[in-house]
LOROLUM-220675 format. One record per residue (C-alpha): x, y, z. Coordinates in steps of 0.2 Angstrom, whole numbers. Example, Ala and Ser with C-alpha at 12.3 -4.5 7.8 and 13.67 -1.06 7.14 Angstrom:
// residues 2
{xx 62&yy -22&zz 39} $
{xx 68&yy -5&zz 36} $
This chain:
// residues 128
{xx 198&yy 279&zz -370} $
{xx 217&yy 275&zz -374} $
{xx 228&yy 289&zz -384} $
{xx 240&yy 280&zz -394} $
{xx 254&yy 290&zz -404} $
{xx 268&yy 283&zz -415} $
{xx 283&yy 290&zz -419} $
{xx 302&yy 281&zz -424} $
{xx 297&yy 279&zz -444} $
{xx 306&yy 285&zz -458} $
{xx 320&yy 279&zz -472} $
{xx 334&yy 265&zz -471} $
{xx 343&yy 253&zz -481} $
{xx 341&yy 234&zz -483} $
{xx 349&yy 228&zz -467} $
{xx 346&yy 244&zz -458} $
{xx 338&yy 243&zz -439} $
{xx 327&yy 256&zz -432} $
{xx 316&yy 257&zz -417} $
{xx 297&yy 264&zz -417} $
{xx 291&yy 271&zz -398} $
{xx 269&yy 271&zz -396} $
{xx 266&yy 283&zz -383} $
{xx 251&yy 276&zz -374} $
{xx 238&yy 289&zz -362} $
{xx 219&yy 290&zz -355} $
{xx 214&yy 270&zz -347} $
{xx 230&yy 264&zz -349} $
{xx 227&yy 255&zz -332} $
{xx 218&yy 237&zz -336} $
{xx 223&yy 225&zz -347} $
{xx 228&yy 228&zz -365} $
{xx 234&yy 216&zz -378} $
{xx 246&yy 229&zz -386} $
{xx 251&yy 227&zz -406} $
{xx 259&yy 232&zz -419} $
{xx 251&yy 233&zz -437} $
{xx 258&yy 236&zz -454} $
{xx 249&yy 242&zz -471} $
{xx 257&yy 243&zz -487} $
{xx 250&yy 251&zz -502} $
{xx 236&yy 242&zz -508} $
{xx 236&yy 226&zz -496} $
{xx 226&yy 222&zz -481} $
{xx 234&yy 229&zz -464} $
{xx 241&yy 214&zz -454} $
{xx 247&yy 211&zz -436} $
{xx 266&yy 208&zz -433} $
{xx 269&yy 208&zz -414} $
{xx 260&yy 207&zz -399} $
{xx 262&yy 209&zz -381} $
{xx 251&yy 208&zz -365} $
{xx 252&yy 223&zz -354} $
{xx 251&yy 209&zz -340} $
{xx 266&yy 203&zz -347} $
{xx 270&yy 185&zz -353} $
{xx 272&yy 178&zz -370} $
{xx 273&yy 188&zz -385} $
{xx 267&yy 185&zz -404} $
{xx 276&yy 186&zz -421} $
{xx 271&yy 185&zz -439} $
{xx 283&yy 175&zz -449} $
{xx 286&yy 189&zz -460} $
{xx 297&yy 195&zz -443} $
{xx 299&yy 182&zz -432} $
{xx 318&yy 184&zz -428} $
{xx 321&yy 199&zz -433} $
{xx 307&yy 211&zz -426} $
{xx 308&yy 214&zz -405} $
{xx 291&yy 219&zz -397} $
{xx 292&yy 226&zz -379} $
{xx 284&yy 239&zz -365} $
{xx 288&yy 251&zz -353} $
{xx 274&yy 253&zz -342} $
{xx 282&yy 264&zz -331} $
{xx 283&yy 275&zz -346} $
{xx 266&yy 271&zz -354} $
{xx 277&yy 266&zz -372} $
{xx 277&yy 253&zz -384} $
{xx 290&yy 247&zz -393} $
{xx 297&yy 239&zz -410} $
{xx 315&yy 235&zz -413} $
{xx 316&yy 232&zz -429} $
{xx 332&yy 224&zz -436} $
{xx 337&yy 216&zz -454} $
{xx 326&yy 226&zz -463} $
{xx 321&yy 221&zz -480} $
{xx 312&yy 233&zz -493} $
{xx 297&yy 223&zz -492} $
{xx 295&yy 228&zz -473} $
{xx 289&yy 246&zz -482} $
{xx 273&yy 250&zz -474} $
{xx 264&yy 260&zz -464} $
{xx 267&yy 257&zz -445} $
{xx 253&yy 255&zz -431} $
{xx 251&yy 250&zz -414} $
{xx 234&yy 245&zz -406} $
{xx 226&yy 242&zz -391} $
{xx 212&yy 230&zz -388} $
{xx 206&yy 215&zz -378} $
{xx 210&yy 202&zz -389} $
{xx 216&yy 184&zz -380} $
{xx 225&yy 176&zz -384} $
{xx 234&yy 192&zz -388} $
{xx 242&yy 186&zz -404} $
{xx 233&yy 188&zz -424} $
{xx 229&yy 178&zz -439} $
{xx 237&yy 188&zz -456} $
{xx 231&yy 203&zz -464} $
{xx 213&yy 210&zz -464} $
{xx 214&yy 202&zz -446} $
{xx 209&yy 213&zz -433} $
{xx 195&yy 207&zz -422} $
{xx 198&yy 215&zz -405} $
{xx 208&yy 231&zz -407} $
{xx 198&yy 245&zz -401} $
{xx 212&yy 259&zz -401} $
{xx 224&yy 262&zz -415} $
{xx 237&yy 274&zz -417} $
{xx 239&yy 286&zz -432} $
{xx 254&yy 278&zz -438} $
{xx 272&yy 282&zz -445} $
{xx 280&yy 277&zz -460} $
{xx 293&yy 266&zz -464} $
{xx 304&yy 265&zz -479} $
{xx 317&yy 252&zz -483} $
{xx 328&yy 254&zz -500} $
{xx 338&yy 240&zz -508} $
């Protein structure tokens, strides 16, 4: 079993950064292709970012390549997003996930094959 918790969300402006942390507990010990997930009202949650807890290549949607940093602190057990540029259609709800998915990366919304551990989310708000 893996506990994963979010925490970071809340309200900014176009252009705005902000930075969500998923504390990660329980099996944190094997292999993880670690992600991060977004759900807006009414659409299909999607994968954004992803990062083996092994290390190596990380993933990016489109929608965020360039803007969006994934990265993990193993010592501390945590997850990051940096999120940079944002854009009011980066409003959602925030998740990370924990599954063994390889390669660790995703193919667009309602695409979730592999993830066995979600977190409860945090919202994200971006105002033009």
């Amino acid at each position: 079993q893996v506990q994963l918790m979010e925490s970071g969300g809340g309200s900014v402006q176009a252009g705005g950064s902000l930075r969500l942390s998923c504390a990660g507990s329980g099996n944190t010990g094997r292999s993880w292709c670690l992600a991060w997930f977004r759900q807006a009202p009414g659409q299909e949650r999607e994968g954004i970012a992803a990062i083996p807890t092994t290390g190596g290549s990380t993933w990016y949607s489109d929608s965020v390549k360039g803007r969006f940093t994934i990265s993990q602190d193993n010592a501390k057990n945590t997850l990051y997003l940096q999120m940079n540029s944002l854009k009011p259609e980066d409003t959602a709800k925030y998740y990370c996930a924990a599954g063994v998915r390889w390669p660790c990366s995703f193919n667009g919304p309602a695409d979730y094959s592999g993830v066995d551990y979600w977190g409860v989310g945090t919202s994200v708000t971006v105002s033009s």
